[in-house]
Structures are given as structure tokens and as C-alpha cells.
C-alpha positions in Angstrom: -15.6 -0.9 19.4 -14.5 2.5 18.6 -13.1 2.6 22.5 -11.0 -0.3 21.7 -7.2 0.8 20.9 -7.2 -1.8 18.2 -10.2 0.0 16.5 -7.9 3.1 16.1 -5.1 1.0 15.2 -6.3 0.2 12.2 -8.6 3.4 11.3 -5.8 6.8 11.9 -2.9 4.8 10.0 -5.7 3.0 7.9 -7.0 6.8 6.2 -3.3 8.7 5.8 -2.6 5.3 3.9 -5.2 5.4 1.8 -5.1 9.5 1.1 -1.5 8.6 0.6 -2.3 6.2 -1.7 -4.6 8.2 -3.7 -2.0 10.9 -4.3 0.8 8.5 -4.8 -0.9 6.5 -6.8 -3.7 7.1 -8.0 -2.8 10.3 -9.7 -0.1 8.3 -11.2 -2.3 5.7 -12.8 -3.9 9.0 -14.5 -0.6 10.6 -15.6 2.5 8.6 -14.5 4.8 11.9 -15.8 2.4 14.0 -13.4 3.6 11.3 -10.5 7.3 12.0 -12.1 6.2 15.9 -11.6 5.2 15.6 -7.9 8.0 13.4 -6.9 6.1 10.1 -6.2 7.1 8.4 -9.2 10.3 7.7 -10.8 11.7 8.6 -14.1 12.4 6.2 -17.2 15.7 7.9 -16.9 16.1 6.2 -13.3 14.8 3.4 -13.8 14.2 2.2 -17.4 10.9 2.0 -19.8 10.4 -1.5 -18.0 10.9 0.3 -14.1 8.5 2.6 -15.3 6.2 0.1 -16.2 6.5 -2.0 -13.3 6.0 1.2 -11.4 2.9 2.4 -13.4 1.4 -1.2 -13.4 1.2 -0.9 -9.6 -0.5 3.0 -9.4 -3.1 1.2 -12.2 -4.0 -2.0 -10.1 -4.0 0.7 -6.8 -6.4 2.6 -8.7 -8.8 0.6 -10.0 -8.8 -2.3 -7.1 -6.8 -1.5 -3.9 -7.7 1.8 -3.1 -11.5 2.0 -3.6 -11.5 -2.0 -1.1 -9.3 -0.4 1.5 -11.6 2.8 1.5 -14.4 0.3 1.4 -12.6 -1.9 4.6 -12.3 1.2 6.4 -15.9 2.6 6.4 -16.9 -1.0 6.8 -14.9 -1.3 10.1 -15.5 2.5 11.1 -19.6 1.5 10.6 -19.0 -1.9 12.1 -20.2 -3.6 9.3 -20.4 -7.4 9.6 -18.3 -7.8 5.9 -15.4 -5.7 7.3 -13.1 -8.2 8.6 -13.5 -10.0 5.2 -12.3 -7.0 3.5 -9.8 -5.9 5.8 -7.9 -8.9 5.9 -8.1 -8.5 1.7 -6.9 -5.1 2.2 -4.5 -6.3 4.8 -3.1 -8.8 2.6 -2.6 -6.5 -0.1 -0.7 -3.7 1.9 2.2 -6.6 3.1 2.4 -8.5 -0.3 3.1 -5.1 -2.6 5.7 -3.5 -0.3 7.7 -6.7 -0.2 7.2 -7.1 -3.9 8.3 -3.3 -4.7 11.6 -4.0 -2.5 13.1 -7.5 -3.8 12.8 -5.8 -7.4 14.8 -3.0 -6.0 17.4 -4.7 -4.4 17.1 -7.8 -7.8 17.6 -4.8 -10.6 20.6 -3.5 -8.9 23.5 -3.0 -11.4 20.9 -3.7 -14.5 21.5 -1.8 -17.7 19.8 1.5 -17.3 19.1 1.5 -14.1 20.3 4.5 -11.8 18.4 4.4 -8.9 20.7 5.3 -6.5 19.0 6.7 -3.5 16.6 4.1 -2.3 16.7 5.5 1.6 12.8 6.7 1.2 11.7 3.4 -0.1 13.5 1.5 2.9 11.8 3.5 5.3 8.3 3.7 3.9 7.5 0.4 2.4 8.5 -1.6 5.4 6.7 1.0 7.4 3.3 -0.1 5.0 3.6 -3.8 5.2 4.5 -3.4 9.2 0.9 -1.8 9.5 -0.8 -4.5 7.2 1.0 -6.8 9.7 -0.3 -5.5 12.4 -3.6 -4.9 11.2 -4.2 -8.6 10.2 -2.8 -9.6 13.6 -5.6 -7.7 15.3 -7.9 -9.3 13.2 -6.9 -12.6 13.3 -6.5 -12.2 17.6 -10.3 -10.9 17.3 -11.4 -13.8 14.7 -9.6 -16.8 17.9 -10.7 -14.9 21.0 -14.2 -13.9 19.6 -14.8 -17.5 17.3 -15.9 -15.0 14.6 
């Protein structure tokens, strides 16, 4: 398995994503004005007490649920474990569904009271760049899951 081009596919991207997630995120969840700090968050003065929440709602439920199953996934499918396609299609799931969710806010809250988020350019290049990968991922798994009847 660890040959296969699909197996690497899903692990190289699969671990940056997740680090990227625990620094992006995860230290948010802790200290969303530390996120501000860093330059992963955004300001209530950008985007509003409510953009803020939003925002922080997301690092919390990264925190405490998507990051520890996509670290899970991943050592499941590094160790070929028999669960791992169950939690990386869960994991998969996740990584399309928030980007797309993050992104028809952004573009929806345009021209709202308070909100002065003007530069958007990192957003539009990352996001789609996460939910392309957690396309891609489930792909693979759902081409192994027809071809292999597992």
C-alpha cells in the first residue's frame, strides 16, 4: 500500500493539513486573540463580534472533533488499519463541507454592517485548495471501495 501513489496522496497533504490545522486552529480555540496575534484569525474589527464568533466556533469544533479524527484517519491509513477508510471518508467529508461553508458566508456578509473584510485573496486560494484535497481523497477511497468490493 504504501507504494501505491494514492497512499501518498492522501498521507504528505493529509499531515501539513492537519499541522496546519493545529496551529490555525487549534491554538485559536485556546485564545482566538492569540490566532488574531499570529495572523490566522481575524479581528472583531474586520469582521464583527458575530464573524468572530463564527470564526472561533469553527477553531472550537476543529479542536475538540476534527483534528484529533483526521490525525486518527491518518495513522489508521499510514498503519493500514481495517477502520481507516471509515474515518477517512469522515475526515474527508469534513475537509469539503467547512471550506465551502467558510466561503458562501464570505461572499453572503459582503456589504453587512461592520464588516471590513476586504482582502479575501488568501481565503480563495486556500480553502478551495482544502476541499480540492478532501475531494480527491474521498475519490480515491470511493475508486478503492468499487474496484476492491470493500
Amino acid at each position: 500500500m504504501k507504494n501505491n501513489l494514492s497512499f501518498w496522496i492522501i498521507q504528505i497533504p493529509g499531515w501539513l493539513f492537519l499541522l496546519y490545522l493545529i496551529i490555525a486552529q487549534g491554538i485559536s480555540a485556546f485564545s482566538y486573540e492569540l490566532g488574531v496575534e499570529m495572523g490566522t484569525q481575524e479581528p472583531a474589527a474586520t469582521i464583527t463580534e458575530v464573524g468572530t464568533a463564527f470564526f472561533y466556533g469553527f477553531a472550537f469544533a476543529d479542536l475538540v472533533f476534527y483534528i484529533p479524527l483526521l490525525g486518527l484517519a491518518l495513522f489508521a491509513h499510514m498503519k493500514n488499519w481495517s477502520c481507516c477508510k471509515l474515518l477517512l471518508a469522515a475526515s474527508f467529508a469534513i475537509t469539503i463541507y467547512w471550506p465551502i461553508v467558510c466561503l458562501a458566508a464570505i461572499v453572503d456578509v459582503q456589504g453587512a454592517d461592520g464588516w471590513l473584510f476586504a482582502d479575501q485573496r488568501v481565503y480563495w486560494i486556500v480553502l478551495p485548495l482544502i476541499a480540492l484535497w478532501g475531494m480527491l481523497g474521498f475519490s480515491i477511497l470511493l475508486k478503492q471501495s468499487m474496484t476492491k468490493g470493500s
